[in-house]
N, C-alpha and C positions, 0 to 999 in steps of 0.2 A: 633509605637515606633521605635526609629532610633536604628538601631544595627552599636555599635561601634570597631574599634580594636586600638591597639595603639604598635607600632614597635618604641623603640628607641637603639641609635648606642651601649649604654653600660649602666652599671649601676652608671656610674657619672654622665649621665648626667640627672638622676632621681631627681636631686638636683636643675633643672631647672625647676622639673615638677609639684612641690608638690602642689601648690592653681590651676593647671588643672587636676591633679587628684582629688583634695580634691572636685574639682565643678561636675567630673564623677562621683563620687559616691556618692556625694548629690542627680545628677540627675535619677542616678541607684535606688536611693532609694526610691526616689518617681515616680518612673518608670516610666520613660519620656524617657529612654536612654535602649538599654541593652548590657553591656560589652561583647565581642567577645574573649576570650582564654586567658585574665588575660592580663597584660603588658608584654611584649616582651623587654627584652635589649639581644639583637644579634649586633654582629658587620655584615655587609655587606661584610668588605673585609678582616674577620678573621673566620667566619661562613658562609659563602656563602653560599654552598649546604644546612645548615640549614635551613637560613631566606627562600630560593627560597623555602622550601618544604612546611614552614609556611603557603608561599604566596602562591603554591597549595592547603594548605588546609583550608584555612581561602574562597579560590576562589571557589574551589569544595561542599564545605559545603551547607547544606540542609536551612542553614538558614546563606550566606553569610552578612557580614557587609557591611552596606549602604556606610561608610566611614574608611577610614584607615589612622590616626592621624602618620606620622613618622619624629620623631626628632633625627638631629645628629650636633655634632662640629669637628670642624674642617675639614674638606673635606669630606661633608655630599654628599656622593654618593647612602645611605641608599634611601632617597627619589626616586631620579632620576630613582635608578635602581627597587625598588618597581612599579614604574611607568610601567618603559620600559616592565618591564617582565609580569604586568597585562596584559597590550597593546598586546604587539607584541608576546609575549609568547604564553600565556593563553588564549589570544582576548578578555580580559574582558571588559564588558563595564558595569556594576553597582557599582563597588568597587573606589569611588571616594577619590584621595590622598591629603589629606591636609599635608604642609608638614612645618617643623618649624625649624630654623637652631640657633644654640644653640651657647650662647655666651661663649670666652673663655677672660676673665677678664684679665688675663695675655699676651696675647697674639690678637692683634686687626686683624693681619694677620688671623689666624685661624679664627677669626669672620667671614670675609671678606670670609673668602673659602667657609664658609660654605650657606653665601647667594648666591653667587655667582653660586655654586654645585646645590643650586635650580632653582632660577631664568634664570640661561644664559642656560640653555640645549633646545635646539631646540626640538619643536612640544610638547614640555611637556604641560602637560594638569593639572598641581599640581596647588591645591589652594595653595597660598601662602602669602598670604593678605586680609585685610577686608577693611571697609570705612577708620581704623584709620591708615594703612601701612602693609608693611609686616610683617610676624609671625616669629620674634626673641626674641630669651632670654624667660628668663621664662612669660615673660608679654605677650610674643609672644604664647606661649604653650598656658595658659589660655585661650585666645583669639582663638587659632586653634581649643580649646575643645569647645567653645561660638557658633563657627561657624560649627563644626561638630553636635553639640546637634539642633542648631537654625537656621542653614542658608539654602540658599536655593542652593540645590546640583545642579555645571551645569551638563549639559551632557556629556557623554563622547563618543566621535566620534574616533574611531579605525583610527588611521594616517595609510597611504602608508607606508611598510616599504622599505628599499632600497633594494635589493639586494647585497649581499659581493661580491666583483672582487678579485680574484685572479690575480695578473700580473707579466708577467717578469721585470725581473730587468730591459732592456731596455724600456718596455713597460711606467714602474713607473718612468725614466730616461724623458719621453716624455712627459708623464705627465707634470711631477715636471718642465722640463722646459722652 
């Protein structure tokens, strides 16, 4: 049985999610799937120290989630940094991030940020697509739940992290040019 979790940015954007939860709990009930701590709407960059403890405890857990569905709009850094902190943080390597960027109907910029926030992050390892494109909008959500319940999870290979530099201003001066 696939153990699932699902982290999104707020509780509006649960308005994107409702026929990928309605398919969770269909699949909950016929016990094909098993929900992991309820839905999660935290912001990433209003709740930080939160969501990070989430992510310890959904990582530390006796019976971690095979997957972790996280949807955000408009500069959806939720994924990314769910990612990074499994990764690099934690060293997780079973907790596989599907990650879904959430349309803003008003605003096609924020659309854009929020694909962008997933897709363009170097060494990311986030599913973020199936055969039929990327996981946007609510059609996107359903689809990320399709493929957390039924796909086939890749591996997760722990990236190099870099090391931080500290440098003088002349230093970063030499760099830069």
């Amino acid at each position: 049985m696939r153990r699932i979790a699902v982290i999104v940015g707020s509780k509006t954007d649960l308005k994107q999610c409702g026929q990928g939860l309605e398919y969770l709990r269909q699949e909950s009930q016929a016990n094909r799937v098993k929900l992991i701590g309820g839905i999660l709407a935290s912001s990433i960059h209003r709740a930080t120290e939160f969501t990070l403890k989430k992510l310890r405890e959904l990582h530390s857990s006796k019976s971690p989630p095979d997957v972790l569905i996280t949807g955000a709009g408009w500069a959806n850094h939720l994924t990314g940094m769910c990612d990074a902190y499994l990764r690099y943080t934690l060293g997780d390597t079973k907790i596989v991030v599907v990650g879904v960027a959430f349309e803003d109907s008003d605003n096609q910029n924020h659309t854009l940020a929020s694909r962008l926030s997933i897709s363009e992050v170097p060494k990311t390892q986030v599913v973020f697509s199936d055969k039929l494109g990327s996981f946007e909008d609510q059609n996107g959500f359903l689809r990320a739940c399709r493929f957390a319940v039924n796909g086939v999870l890749p591996a997760i290979i722990l990236p190099e992290s870099r090391p931080p530099e500290l440098l003088s201003l002349e230093n970063a001066l030499k760099e830069a040019l």
